[in-house]
N, C-alpha and C positions, 0 to 999 in steps of 0.2 A: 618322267617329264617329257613331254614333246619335244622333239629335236626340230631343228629351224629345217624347212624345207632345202635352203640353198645346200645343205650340209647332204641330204640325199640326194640331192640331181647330181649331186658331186660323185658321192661314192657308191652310186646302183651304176648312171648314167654317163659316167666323164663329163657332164655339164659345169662350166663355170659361171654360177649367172649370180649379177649383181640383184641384191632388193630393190624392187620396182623397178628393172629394166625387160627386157625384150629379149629369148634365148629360142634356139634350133626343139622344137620339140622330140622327143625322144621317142612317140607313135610314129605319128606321121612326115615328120622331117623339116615340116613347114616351122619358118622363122616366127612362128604366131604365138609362141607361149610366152605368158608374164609372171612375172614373181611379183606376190602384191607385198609392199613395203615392209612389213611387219614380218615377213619371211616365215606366215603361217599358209599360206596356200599358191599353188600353180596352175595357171591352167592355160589350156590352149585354144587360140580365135580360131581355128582353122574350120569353114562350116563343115568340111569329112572328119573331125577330128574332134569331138567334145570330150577331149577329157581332161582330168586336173589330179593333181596330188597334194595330200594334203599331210602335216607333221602326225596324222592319226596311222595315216597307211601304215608305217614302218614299225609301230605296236606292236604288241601282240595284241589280237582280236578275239573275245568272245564268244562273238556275234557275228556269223558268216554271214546273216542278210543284209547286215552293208554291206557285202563285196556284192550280192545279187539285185540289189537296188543302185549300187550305179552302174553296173553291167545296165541296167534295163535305162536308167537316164540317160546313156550314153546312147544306146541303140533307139530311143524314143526322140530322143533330141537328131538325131545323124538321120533317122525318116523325117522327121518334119522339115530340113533344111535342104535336104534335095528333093522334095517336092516330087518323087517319080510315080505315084499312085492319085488315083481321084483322092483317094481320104485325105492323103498330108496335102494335098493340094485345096481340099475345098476348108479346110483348117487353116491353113497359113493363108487364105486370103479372108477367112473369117478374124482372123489375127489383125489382119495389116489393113482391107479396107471397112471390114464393120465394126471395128474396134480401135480403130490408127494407131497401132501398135508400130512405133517403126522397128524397121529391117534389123538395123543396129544391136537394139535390145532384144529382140527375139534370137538372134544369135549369141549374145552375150548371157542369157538366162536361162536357168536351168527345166527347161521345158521342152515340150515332143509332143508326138503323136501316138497311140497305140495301133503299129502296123496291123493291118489285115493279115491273120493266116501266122502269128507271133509265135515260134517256137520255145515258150514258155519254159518245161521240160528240158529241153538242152540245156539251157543255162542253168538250169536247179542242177544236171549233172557234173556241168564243170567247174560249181561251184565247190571247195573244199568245206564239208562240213555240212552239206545238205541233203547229201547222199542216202543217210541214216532212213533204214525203214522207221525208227524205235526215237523221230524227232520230236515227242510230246512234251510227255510231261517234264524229264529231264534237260530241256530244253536250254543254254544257259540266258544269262539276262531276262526271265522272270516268260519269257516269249511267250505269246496265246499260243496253246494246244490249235491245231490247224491252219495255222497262219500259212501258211504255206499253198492247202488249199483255196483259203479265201482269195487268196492272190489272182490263183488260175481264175476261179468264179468271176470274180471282179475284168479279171483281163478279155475274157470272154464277152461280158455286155459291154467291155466299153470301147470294140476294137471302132476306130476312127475317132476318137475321142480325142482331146487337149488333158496333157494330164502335166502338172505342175509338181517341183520337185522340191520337197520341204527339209530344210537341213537343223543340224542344231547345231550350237557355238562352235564349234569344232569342222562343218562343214561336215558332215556327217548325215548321209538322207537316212530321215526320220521318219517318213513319210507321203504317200501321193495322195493331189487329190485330183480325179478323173471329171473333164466337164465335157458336157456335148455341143458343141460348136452349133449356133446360131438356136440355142435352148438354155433355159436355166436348169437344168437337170445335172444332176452332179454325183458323185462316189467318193469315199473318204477309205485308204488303203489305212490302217495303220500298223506294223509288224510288232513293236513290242508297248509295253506299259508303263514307259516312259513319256516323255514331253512330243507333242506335236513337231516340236520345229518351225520354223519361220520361211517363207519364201524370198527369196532374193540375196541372199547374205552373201552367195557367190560371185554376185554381180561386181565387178571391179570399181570401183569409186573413185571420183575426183581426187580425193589424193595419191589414187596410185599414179597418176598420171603424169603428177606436179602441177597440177592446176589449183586452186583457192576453190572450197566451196562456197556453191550459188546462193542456198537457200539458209544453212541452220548447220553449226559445227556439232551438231547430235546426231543421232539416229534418230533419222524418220522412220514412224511408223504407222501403217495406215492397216485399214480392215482387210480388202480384197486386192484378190493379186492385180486386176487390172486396174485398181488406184495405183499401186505400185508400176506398175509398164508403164501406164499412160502417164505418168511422173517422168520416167525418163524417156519416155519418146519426146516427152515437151521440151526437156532440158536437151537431148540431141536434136532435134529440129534446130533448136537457137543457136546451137554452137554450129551446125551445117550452114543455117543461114548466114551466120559470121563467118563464113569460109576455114573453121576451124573442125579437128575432127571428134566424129559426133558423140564418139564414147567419153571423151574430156568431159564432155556432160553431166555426165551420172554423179549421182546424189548417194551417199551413203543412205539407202531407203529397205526399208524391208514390210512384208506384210505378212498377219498373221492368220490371215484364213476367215475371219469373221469374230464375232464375239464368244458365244456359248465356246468352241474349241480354239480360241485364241492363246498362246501359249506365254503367254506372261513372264514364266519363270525364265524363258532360254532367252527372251528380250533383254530382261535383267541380265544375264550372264553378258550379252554382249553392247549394255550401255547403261554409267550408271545415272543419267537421267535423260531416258529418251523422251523424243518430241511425238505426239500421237495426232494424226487427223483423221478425228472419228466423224462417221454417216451422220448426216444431219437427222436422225433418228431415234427411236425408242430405244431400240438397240447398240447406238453410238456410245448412249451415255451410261448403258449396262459396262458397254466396255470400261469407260472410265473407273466405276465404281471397280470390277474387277481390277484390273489394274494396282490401283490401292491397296489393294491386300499385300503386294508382293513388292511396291515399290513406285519412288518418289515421279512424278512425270510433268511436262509441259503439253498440253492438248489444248487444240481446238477446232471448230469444225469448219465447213463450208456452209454460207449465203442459201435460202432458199432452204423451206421442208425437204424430205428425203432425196433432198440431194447427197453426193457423195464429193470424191477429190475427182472421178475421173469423167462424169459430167461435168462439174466445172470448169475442168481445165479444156474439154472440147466443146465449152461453150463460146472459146474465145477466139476457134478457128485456126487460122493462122497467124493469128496476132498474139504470137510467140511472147512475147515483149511485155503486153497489157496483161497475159497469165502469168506471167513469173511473176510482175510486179504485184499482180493481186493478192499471191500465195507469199511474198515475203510480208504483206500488207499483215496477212492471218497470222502469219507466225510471230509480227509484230504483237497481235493483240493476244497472243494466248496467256493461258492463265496458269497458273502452278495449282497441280494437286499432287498434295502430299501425303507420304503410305500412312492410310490409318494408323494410331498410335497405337490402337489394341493389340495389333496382329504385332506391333513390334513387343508389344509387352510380352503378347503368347511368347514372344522367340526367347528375349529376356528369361521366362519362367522355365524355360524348359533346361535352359543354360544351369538355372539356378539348381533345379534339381537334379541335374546330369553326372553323372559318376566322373568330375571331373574333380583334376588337384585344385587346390586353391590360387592358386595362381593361373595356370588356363582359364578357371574358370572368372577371374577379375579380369583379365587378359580378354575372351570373349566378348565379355559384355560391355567393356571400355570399348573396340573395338566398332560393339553394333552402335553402341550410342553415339561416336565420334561418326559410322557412318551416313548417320540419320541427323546429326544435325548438320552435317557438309550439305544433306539432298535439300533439306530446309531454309539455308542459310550460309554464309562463311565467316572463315578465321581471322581478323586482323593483328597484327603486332606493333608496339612502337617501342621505344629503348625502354622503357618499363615494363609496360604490361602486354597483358594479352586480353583479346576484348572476342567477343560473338556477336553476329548481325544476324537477326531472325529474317529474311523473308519474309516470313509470313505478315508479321506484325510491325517490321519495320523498326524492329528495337536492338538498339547496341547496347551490351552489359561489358561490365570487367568480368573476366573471370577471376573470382577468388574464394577460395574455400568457407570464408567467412561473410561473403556479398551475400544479402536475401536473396538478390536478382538469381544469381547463381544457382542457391540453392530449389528455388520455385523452379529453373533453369529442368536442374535434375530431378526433382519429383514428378517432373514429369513421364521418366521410364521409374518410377519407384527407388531412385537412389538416395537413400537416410544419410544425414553428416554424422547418425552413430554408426553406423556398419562401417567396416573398412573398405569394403567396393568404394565407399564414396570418395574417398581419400586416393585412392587408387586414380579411378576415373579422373578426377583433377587434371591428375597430373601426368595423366595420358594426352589432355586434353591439349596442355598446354606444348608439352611437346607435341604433338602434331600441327597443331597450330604455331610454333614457332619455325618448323621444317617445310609448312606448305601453305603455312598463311599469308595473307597480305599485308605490305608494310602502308600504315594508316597515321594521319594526325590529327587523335579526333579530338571533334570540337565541344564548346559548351556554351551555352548560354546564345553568342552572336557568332558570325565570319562573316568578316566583307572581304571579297577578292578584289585585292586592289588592278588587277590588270583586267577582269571582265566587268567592274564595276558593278556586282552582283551582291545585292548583300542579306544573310541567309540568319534566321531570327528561329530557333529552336521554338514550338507554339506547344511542348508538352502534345502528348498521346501520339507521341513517334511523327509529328507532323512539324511542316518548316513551313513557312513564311518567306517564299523568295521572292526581294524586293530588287527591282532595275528601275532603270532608269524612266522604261515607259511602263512596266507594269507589278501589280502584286500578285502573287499568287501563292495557293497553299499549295504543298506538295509533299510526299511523302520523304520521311527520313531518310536519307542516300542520295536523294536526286543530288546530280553531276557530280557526285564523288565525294559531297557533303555529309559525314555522318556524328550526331551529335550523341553525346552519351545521356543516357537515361536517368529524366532526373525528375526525381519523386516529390518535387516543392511547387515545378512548373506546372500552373493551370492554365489547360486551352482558352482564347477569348476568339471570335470572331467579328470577322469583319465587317463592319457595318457601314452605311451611311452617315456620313456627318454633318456638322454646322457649320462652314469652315469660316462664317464671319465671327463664329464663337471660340475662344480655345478652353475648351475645360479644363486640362490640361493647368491652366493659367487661372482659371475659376475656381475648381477645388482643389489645386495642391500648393500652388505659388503664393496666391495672393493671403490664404490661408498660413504664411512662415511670417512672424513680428522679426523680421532683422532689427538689430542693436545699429544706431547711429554711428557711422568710424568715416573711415579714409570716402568710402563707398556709398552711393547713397542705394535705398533698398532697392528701386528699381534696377539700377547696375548689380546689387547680388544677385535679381534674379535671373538678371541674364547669363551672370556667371554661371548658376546652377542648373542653368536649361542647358547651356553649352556640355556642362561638365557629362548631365543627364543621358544627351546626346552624343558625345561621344562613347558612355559604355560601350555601345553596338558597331564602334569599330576599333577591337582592341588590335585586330591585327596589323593595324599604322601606328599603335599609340601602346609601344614596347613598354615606355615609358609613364606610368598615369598618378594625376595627384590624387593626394586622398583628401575625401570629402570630411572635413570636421566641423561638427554645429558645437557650439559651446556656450550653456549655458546654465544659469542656476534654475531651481525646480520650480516647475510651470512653466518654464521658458518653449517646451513642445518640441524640445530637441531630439528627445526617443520617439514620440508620434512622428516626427517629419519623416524621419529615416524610416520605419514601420510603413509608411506611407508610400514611400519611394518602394520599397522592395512589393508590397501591396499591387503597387497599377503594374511591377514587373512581372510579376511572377502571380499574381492571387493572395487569397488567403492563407495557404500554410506557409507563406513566406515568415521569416522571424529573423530578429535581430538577435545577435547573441552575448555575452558578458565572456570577456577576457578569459581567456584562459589560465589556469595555474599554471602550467606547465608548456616550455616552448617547443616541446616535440607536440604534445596537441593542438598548440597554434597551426605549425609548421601543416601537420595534417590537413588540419579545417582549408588554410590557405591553399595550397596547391590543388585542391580537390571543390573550388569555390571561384565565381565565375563573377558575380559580387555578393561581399561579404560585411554587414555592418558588425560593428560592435560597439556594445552597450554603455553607458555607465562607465567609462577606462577611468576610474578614479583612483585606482590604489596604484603606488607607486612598485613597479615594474622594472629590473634593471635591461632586462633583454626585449621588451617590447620595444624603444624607438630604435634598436637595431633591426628589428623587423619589419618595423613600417618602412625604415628607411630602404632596404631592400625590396619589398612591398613594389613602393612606387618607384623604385628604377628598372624592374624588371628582370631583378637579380635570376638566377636559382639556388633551391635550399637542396642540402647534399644529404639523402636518406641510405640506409644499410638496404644491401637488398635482404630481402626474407632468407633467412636461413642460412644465410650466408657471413662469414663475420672479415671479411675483407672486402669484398665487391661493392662498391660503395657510386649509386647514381645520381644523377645533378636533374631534379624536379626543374623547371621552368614555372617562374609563375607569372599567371597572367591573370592576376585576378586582380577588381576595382572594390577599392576600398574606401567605406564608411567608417567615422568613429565621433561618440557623444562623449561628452567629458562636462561635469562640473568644475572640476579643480584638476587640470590637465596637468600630466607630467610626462608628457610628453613632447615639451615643445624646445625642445634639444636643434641649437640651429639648421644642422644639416636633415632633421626631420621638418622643422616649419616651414623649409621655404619647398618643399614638397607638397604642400598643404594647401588646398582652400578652405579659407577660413573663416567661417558663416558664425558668427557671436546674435547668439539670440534674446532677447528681452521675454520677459513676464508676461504671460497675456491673461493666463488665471489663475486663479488661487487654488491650494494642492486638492481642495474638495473635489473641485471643478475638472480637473485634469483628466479624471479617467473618463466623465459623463462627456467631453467633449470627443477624446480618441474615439470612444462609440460612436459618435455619431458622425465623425469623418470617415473613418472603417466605411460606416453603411453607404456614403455617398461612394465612396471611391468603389467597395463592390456591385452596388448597382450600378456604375457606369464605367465599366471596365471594359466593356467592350467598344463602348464610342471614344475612350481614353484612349487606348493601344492603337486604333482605330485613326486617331489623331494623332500620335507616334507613326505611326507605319507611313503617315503621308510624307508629315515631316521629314522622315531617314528618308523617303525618294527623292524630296527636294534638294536636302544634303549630299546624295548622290550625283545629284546632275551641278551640285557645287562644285564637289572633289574630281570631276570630269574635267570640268571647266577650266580650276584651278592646276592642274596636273604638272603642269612647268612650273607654276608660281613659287617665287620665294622672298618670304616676309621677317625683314630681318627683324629680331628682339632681343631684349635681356631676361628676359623671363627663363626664369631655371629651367621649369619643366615643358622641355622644345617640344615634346609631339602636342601637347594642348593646348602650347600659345598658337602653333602654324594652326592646329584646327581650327580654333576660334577665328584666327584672321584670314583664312578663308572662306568661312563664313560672313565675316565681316565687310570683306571685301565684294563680297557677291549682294549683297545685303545693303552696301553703302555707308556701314559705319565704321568703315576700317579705325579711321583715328577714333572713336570712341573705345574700340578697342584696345588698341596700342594704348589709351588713359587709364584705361581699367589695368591692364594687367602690372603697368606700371603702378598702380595703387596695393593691387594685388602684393606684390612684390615690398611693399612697404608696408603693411599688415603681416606679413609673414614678419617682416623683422621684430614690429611691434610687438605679436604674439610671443619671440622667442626673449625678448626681455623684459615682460610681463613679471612683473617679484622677483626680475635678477638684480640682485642687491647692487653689481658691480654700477647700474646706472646711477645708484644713488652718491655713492661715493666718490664716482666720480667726476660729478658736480662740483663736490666738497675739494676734492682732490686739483681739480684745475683753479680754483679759487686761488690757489694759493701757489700753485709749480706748474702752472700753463706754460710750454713749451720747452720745462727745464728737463735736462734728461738724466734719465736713475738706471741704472744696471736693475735686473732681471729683480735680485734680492734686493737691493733697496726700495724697491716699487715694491715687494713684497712687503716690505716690514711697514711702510706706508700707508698701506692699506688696511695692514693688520690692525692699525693704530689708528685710524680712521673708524674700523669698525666700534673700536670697544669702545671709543669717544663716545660715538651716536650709538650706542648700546644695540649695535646690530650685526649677527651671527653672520662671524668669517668661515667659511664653507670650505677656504684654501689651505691645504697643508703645507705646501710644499712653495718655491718659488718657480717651480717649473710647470705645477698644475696652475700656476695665475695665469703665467705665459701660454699657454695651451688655450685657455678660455678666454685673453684677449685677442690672440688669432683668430677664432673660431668668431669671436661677435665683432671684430673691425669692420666688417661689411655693414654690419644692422645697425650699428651706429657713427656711419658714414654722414648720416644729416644731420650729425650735431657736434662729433670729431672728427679730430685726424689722428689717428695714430701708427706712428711708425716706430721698426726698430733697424737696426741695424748692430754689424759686429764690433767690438770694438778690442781694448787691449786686451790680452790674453783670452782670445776667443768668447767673451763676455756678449749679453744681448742688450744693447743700449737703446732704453726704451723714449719718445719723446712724443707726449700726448699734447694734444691743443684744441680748444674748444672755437666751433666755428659760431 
């Protein structure tokens, strides 16, 4: 393993140097060397002194032509910077004025000149390891038979040349490539049969410096070396111009020499999703395609045909300022390409059939796919689950071994839920993503932020609907940190123009409900029900929500209405559903349901108005975690709730007055019933888009209410406080405050009505104050009174106990406040002295 550099400057050199500080160098003397941060490389500013040390030197070595190729970087680089010959002189001004390279970079980059008159030869002799008459074929590291000579050859044509110095991850020169100054004419060195290498990775970057980077927290990567220069000559000009110094500048930037020998693999090694800015060319977009083979990237190019990065950027002159800005402009719009999937799968397959144990080899391949979906996408977490967000497509899943998403997820490297890789991978997955994922609160169905007044409408196929105050817009799943989970019921609609002297909205779905004559007359229910409607879409104020109950005998249209309702919200696979047997299946459906009708609640249930009633307070339900038989988590629920009932048993006081309560009359006859749902279905699907349409304006209007309204506070009696405040901020913006405040005080008197609806105790006691109005009976004598009452009027006493009466008189003294009084209090020997009276 590589040892940290600081650790040899220490013990070769007596250096004491801190990562990314400034130390005495150990050639030359000069205070010029730096240690870059990660305490993998050193090297020294000094322009007589190019040399560096890197965690490879102190190895053992191979391969002695890295010690002979930076012997020659260093002697090519120390000619070009003192300039003492025509050649590094008409170079370094071909460098600096026909190319505006500044000074800065040229000194900080691994580049030279090939001296005139180069003692080639020497240097092969005092290299160890080169000596060898017999350097062929035994060669180590695979090295071409005559490398050696090609060199001389090479160095011969190219004496006064610009010759650039290619390293690989390790800093390691991999390679030169020779240009002839003020000519496109060029020479490519390469000594072994390994990777080209990269140009500029030696270059010290804005972090070593302590400065923030300018452009892009990746690695840039561009075609040609002078995109790369002329990158940081731009970025040191701007920092010179702000009086600051010019190497603060630098970009972590690197360049790969062009397309065809562009070196892909060593880019990978040193970034796992670098930024590429490819030649506005035929060739640009080869690179691309390359690229992908080998790994995930951000590319894009420069403005104008065959242009490149380092035209562009000297097309702005010295308007340092208007280029950077242009170039964060680019990097703003670039685009993700992702590594072909094939080539992951080749990798995949070869894992699969490699003479590995079974566990390396689950190990392996857990490992690549967990890589590939990071480049694709990331990890979120919340105290339950663990979720995946695709990039690509903009879609958030649960992970779970038994989720479809999940598994379509994994078929995609060829992972089966019968193999054990599958089961593996899982749970790789999840651990990594709970160690390095993000912590996430994702949404469903609506969010409105209440502090940006933004409110964000899930539209189905990973796309939202962000509604403000002045505008709508579609936008992709995630915008502003909004991510909704994938849900397979929601159908897209668009947005259309509307009528707005028309509400449809109010044409086929309102006017189309026969409300039953009560407290309320029908136009106040449907205000009630537009309200209720409108509120689903802000459940994050409204902890709190009632549930919608239609109740009605058959034909009344109480299952079409609700059908209808989930219809304009969601589309056609929207559906109502029928009670469940079992309260751990309810429990399920609920938490994991954003609105939830239910059907037909006709059979009496002991554990459903425990659930409703938690339902609409905004309880949580407490689930076992998976696999676990103690760890036990507290679901949240925030779901809005629908239920139809002919013969409701569920109207348990502290569930009705949770309730709005829509009683619906007869409109056809049971023939009739289903040929009419068809033919509302068809209205409501063909205009589903001018419907939502008509929704979406409305939620903006109600936004610029809840704006409005922000301080306001409306005082009520109304049980369920987040829907009364909604409503009468509405009401108030609207001008029928007090109609409001009439309604729900109605509202509130139908609940009660609803709850003693066939409770005998009304009847009795009628009977009962007839004759002992305001007399008072302990707890048991009221008991046995009543019991006695019943069997007179031949009607089933439901009371066992004298203390189950007392319980159910508590529990209805409210609801029958406009017609008693009843009170108790203590009396001799801690007895409950009861004393009713009829007003």
């Amino acid at each position: 393993m590589s040892r940290p550099v600081s650790e040899i400057l220490s013990e070769k050199y007596g250096l004491q140097v801190i990562p990314g500080k400034k130390s005495e160098c150990p050639f030359c003397e000069h205070k010029t060397m730096s240690l870059k941060k990660d305490d993998t490389l050193a090297k020294c500013f000094h322009p007589s002194c190019p040399k560096w040390i890197a965690s490879w030197f102190e190895e053992k070595q191979n391969n002695p032509m890295f010690d002979l190729l930076m012997t020659l970087c260093d002697d090519f680089h120390k000619a070009l910077m003192e300039k003492k010959t025509p050649e590094s002189q008409k170079a370094y001004k071909y460098l600096t004025e026909k190319r505006k390279i500044h000074e800065k970079v040229i000194e900080h980059s691994l580049i030279g000149i090939v001296p005139k008159g180069y003692r080639i030869n020497d240097k092969i002799k005092k290299t160890p390891g080169l000596q060898r008459k017999d350097y062929t074929d035994d060669t180590p590291d695979n090295q071409p038979p005559g490398s050696i000579e090609n060199l001389k050859e090479i160095l011969k044509k190219a004496r006064g040349w610009i010759a650039f110095f290619y390293t690989d991850e390790h800093h390691r020169i991999t390679s030169i490539k020779f240009r002839k100054p003020y000519t496109g004419n060029f020479m490519i060195f390469k000594p072994c049969n390994g990777n080209t290498g990269v140009f500029g990775l030696g270059l010290f970057t804005a972090n070593d410096y302590g400065e923030k980077p300018n452009l892009n927290r990746e690695l840039i990567v561009v075609e040609g070396e002078f995109n790369q220069l002329q990158l940081q000559s731009l970025l040191a000009r701007y920092f010179e111009k702000n009086e600051k110094s010019p190497e603060k500048g630098f970009e972590r930037a690197i360049a790969v020499g062009g397309v065809s020998g562009g070196d892909i693999e060593t880019v990978a090694k040193i970034s796992r999703k670098p930024f590429i800015f490819y030649d506005n060319d035929g060739a640009g977009l080869q690179m691309i395609k390359n690229a992908k083979k080998t790994i995930s990237i951000k590319a894009v190019t420069t403005p104008g045909s065959d242009s490149d990065l380092d035209s562009h950027i000297r097309f702005y002159k010295a308007d340092y300022e208007s280029a950077i800005e242009s170039i964060r402009g680019l990097i703003k719009d670039a685009v993700d390409y992702y590594r072909d999937i094939d080539f992951i799968l080749q990798d995949i397959n070869k894992i699969r059939i490699g003479r590995l144990k079974e566990y390396d080899r689950k190990r392996q391949i857990s490992n690549l796919v967990i890589d590939d979906l990071r480049e694709r996408g990331r990890f979120y977490f919340d105290i339950h689950d663990i979720y995946y967000f695709n990039e690509e497509n903009k879609e958030l899943i649960k992970i779970d071994s038994d989720n479809d998403a999940t598994k379509l997820l994994l078929a995609n490297y060829e992972l089966n839920p019968t193999e054990g890789i599958y089961d593996y991978a899982i749970e790789e997955i999840l651990i990594a993503a709970r160690n390095n994922g993000e912590s996430i609160e994702v949404r469903r169905g609506c969010y409105f932020d209440p502090e940006k007044y933004n409110l964000y409408l899930n539209n189905g196929n990973n796309q939202i609907y962000r509604i403000t105050k002045d505008s709508i817009d579609a936008v992709d799943n995630g915008k502003d940190g909004v991510l909704f989970l994938k849900d397979e019921i929601c159908e897209p609609f668009k947005l259309v123009d509307i009528d707005k002297n028309e509400s449809l909205l109010d044409k086929l779905f309102l006017c189309k409900i026969c409300f039953m004559a009560d407290r309320l007359t029908s136009t106040e229910r449907k205000l009630v029900l537009l309200i209720w409607f409108f509120s689903l879409f802000f459940e994050s104020i409204m902890p709190t929500k009632p549930i919608l109950a239609f109740i009605g005998e058959k034909g009344s249209g109480k299952s079409c209405t609700a059908k209808i309702l989930l219809r304009i919200l969601y589309g056609k696979k929207a559906q109502v559903i029928s009670p469940p047997d079992k309260q751990d299946d309810f429990d399920v459906i609920l938490i994991n349901s954003y609105v939830l009708a239910l059907d037909n609640a006709d059979t009496h249930s002991k554990w459903l108005p425990d659930r409703l009633a938690i339902a609409a307070t905004g309880g949580n339900i407490q689930k076992r975690r998976l696999y676990s038989n103690d760890v036990k988590l507290n679901y949240p629920i925030k779901c809005f709730l629908i239920i139809t009932s002919r013969t409701p048993h569920f109207n348990r006081d502290d569930v009705a007055e949770r309730m709005l309560i829509m009683k619906l009359e007869r409109v056809v006859d049971a023939i009739g019933e289903s040929k009419r749902e068809t033919e509302l279905f068809g209205e409501i699907d063909n205009n589903r888009d001018r419907l939502m349409s008509e929704v979406l304006l409305n939620l903006q209007e109600i936004i610029r209410i809840l704006e409005k309204e922000k301080t306001a506070i409306h005082k009520h009696k109304f049980r369920m406080s987040d829907f009364a405040d909604f409503a009468l901020k509405i009401g108030n913006q609207a001008g029928i405050k007090p109609a409001i405040e009439r309604i729900l005080e109605d509202l509130s008197k139908t609940q009660s009505d609803f709850t003693l609806e066939d409770e005998m105790l009304v009847e009795l006691l009628y009977e009962f104050t007839e004759n002992h109005d305001g007399e008072e009976f302990s707890s048991a004598e009221l008991f046995s009174k009543f019991k006695s009452l019943a069997e007179t009027q031949n009607i089933a006493f439901l009371y066992k106990t004298s203390s189950g009466l007392s319980r159910k008189m508590k529990n209805l003294r409210a609801n029958l406040a406009d017609e008693y009084t009843i009170f108790d209090r203590k009396g001799k020997g801690n007895k409950t002295i009861w004393i009713i009276k009829r007003i």
